[in-house]
N, C-alpha and C positions, 0 to 999 in steps of 0.2 A: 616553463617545462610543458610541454604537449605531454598530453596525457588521453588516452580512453578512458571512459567509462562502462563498464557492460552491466545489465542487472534484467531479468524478469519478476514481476512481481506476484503477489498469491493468485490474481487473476488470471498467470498464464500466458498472456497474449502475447508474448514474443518478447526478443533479445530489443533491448534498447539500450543504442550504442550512442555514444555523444564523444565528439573530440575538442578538446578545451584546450585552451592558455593559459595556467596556472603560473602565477606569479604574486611573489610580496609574504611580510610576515601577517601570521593568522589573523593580527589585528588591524592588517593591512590588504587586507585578499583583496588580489586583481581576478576575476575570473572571466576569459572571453569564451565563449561558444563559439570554435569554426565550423562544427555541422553537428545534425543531429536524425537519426535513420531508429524505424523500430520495425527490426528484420522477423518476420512470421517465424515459429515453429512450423516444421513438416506437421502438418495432421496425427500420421502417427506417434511421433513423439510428445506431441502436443498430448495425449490420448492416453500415453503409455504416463505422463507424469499425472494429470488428475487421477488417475486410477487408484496411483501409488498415494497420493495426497488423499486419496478418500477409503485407505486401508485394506487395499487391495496385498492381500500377500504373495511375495515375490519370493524368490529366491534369491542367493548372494549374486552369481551369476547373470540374470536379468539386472540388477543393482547396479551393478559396476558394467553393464552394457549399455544401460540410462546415463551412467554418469558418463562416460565416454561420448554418448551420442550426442551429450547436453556441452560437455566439454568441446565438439567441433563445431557445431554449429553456433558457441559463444566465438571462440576464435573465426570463424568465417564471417562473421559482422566485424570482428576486429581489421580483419585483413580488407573488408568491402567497403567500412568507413573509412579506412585510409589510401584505396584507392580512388576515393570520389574529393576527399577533402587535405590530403597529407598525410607525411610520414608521425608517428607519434614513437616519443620516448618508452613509455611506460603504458600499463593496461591495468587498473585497477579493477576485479571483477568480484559481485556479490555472489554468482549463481543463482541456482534454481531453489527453493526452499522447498523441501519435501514435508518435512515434520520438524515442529515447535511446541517445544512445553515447557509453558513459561516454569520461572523458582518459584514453590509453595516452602513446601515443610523439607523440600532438596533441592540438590543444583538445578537449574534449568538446563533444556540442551534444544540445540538449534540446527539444523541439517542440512546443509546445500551442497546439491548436485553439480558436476560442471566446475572439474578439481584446477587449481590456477596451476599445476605443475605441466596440463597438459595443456592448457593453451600456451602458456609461456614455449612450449617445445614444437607449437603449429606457429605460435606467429613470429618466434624467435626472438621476443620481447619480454623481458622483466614482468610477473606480474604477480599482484598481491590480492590477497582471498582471503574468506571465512574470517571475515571482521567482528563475528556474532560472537563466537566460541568464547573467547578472551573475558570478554566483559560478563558472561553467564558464568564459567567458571568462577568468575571473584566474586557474584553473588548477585549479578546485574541482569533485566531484563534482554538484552542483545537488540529488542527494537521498541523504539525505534531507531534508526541509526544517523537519522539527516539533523536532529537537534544543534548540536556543534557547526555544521555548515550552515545550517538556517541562520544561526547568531553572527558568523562572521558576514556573511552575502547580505543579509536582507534585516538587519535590526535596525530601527531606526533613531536616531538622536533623543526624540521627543516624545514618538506614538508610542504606546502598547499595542504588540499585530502577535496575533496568530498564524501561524502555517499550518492550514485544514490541509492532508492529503486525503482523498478518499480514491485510493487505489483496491485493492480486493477488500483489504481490510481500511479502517478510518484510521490516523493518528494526528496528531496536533503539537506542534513546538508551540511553548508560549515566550516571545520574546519583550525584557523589559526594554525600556528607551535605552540607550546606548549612556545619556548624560548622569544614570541612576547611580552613583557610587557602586562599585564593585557589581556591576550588571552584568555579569558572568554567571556570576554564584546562580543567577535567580533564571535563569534558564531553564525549561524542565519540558519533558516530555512523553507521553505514551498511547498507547493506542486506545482510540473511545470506541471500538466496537465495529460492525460490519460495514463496508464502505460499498463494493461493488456484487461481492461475492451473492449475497441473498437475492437479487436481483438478476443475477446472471445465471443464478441456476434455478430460479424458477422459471425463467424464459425458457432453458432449453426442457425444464419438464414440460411446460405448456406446449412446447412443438415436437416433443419427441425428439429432438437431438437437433432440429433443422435449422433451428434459430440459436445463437450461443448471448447473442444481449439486448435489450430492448434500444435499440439508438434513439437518442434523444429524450429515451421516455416517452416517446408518443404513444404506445399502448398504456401506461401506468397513467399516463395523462387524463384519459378516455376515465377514468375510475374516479371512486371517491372512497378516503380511506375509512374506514372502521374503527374510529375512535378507542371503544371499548378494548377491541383486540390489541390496537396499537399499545397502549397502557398495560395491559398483561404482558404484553411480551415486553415493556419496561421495566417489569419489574427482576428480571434476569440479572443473578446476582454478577454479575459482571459489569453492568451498566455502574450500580454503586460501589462496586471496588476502589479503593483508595489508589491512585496514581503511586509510586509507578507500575505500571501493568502492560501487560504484550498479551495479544490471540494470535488466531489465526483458523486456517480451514478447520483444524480439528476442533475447534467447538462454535465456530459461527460458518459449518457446512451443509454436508449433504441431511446429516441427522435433526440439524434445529430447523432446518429446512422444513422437513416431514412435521415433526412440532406444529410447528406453526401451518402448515396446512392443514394436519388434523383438528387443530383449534377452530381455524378459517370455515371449518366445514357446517358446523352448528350455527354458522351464520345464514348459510346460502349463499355466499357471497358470489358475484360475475370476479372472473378470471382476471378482469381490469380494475375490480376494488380490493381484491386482494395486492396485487402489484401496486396497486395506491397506499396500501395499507404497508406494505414491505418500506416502500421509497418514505413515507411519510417515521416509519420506526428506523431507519439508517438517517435521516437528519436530524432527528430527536435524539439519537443517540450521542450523535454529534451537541450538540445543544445542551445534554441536561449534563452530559462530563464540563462542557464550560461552566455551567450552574453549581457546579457541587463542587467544583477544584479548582479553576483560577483563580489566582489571589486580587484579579479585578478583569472584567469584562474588556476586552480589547476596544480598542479604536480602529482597528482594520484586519481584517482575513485578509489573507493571500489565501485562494483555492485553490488547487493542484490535485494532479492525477487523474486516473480516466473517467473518477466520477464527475468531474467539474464541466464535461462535454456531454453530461444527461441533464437537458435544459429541465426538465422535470425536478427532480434532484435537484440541481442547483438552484430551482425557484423555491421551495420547501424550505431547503435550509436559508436561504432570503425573508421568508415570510416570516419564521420559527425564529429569526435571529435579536428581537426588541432590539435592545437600542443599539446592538455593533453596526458598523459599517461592511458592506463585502465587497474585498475590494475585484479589481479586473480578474479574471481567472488567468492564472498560469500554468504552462503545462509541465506537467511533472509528472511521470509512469512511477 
């Protein structure tokens, strides 16, 4: 069955549309990639959703204006990857995620923009949405959501591997070997902490709005991190929270942000040891959830999403990683 994909993730960066060949039972997944395109946001829209994501209050009005806006231009990647790569049956779409609060002491709830009724009605194709809602209502974090697919596509026989994504936010599938008796069960997954996000918005405080990510790390590179500070900001009861666990912008945003620069500020620190110090606490964070909760250290990472394309960042969590393996970077938004 061809199938879309549509999804943007807490980073914002645009619609990323994939057209697949889905075929075989779950424990038999064929999956082919016939293309894959990641269509920008318009600026203002792009602009109009961090606003909302950083608590900007709106009216019902504006709300259902975003959602509409976010609903055409999911559907117009839908319709532009299948005129560059073929027709697809179906369109599976996650949306835009505006607000996430994870279950404490109540249900958790999850919010995405970009409703599937209305792309289903631009592209004239079947399509399924709000994957999150379900699994918080029965008492479930909602993300991460890829754990299930990681196990079918990418477990392997004999290793123990991780799937590191560091898209806005980090999460991590841990998969056992396939040959493990009942290695389904042991499957697990959730989010270790900031992945792109803290990074991305100090660059544009650093430029006034000009710059929206540091590419590659080369300015973070230029630095060296602050030990001391890095450690303080580990000690953030969310780093030790017990698996399973979901964040997102509402508490690794614009506010922990300021935190941690007013911290930053008793140091003196240059603008390039502080971004050292950011990228050096986003691979640690990464690191010390494998330290405290896998049931054993992997044999191999698979690294994915758009932090895996910050040579910076991805050499940290290299150095940071004793004795795992990291494997090739794959990309994954």
């Amino acid at each position: 069955m061809k199938i879309i994909g549509l999804m943007s993730g807490t980073s914002v960066d645009g619609i990323d549309a994939a057209l697949v060949d889905l075929s075989g039972a779950p424990d038999q997944l064929q999956l082919q990639l016939i293309g894959f395109h990641t269509y920008t946001y318009p600026p203002e829209i792009r602009q109009a959703i961090l606003e909302v994501c950083a608590g900007k209050e709106v009216g019902a009005e504006q709300l259902i204006t975003l959602d509409d806006q976010i609903a055409a231009v999911f559907a117009e990647a839908a319709i532009k990857i299948q005129k560059q790569f073929g027709k697809a049956e179906l369109i599976g779409s996650h949306g835009q995620t505006i607000f996430h609060r994870p279950p404490r002491n109540n249900l958790g709830f999850s919010w995405q923009l970009g409703r599937g009724e209305a792309i289903a009605a631009l592209t004239h194709l079947p399509t399924v949405s709000n994957f999150r809602r379900a699994d918080m209502a029965a008492g479930g974090q909602g993300a991460p959501l890829v754990p299930k697919i990681d196990a079918y596509l990418l477990a392997h026989p004999t290793k123990h591997r991780c799937v590191q994504n560091l898209g806005g936010i980090g999460n991590v599938t841990y998969l056992p070997p396939t040959s493990k008796p009942d290695w389904e069960n042991y499957v697990i997954g959730w989010d270790t902490g900031p992945g792109n996000v803290l990074l991305d918005l100090a660059i544009q405080k650093l430029t006034d709005g000009q710059q929206a990510y540091d590419q590659d790390g080369v300015w973070a590179a230029q630095g060296t991190p602050h030990l001391e500070l890095v450690h303080q900001w580990l000690e953030d009861p969310f780093i030790s929270q017990l698996p399973p666990k979901s964040t997102g912008r509402e508490y690794f945003g614009v506010a922990f942000l300021e935190k941690c620069w007013q911290q930053a500020e008793q140091f003196q620190l240059s603008e390039a040891d502080w971004l050292a110090s950011l990228t050096e606490f986003t691979a640690l964070t990464v690191i010390e959830n494998y330290r405290q909760f896998l049931p054993q250290m992997p044999d191999e990472i698979l690294l994915c999403g758009g932090g895996c394309r910050n040579g910076y960042l991805r050499d940290r969590c290299k150095l940071l990683r004793g004795e795992f393996q990291l494997a090739r970077p794959m990309g994954r938004g």
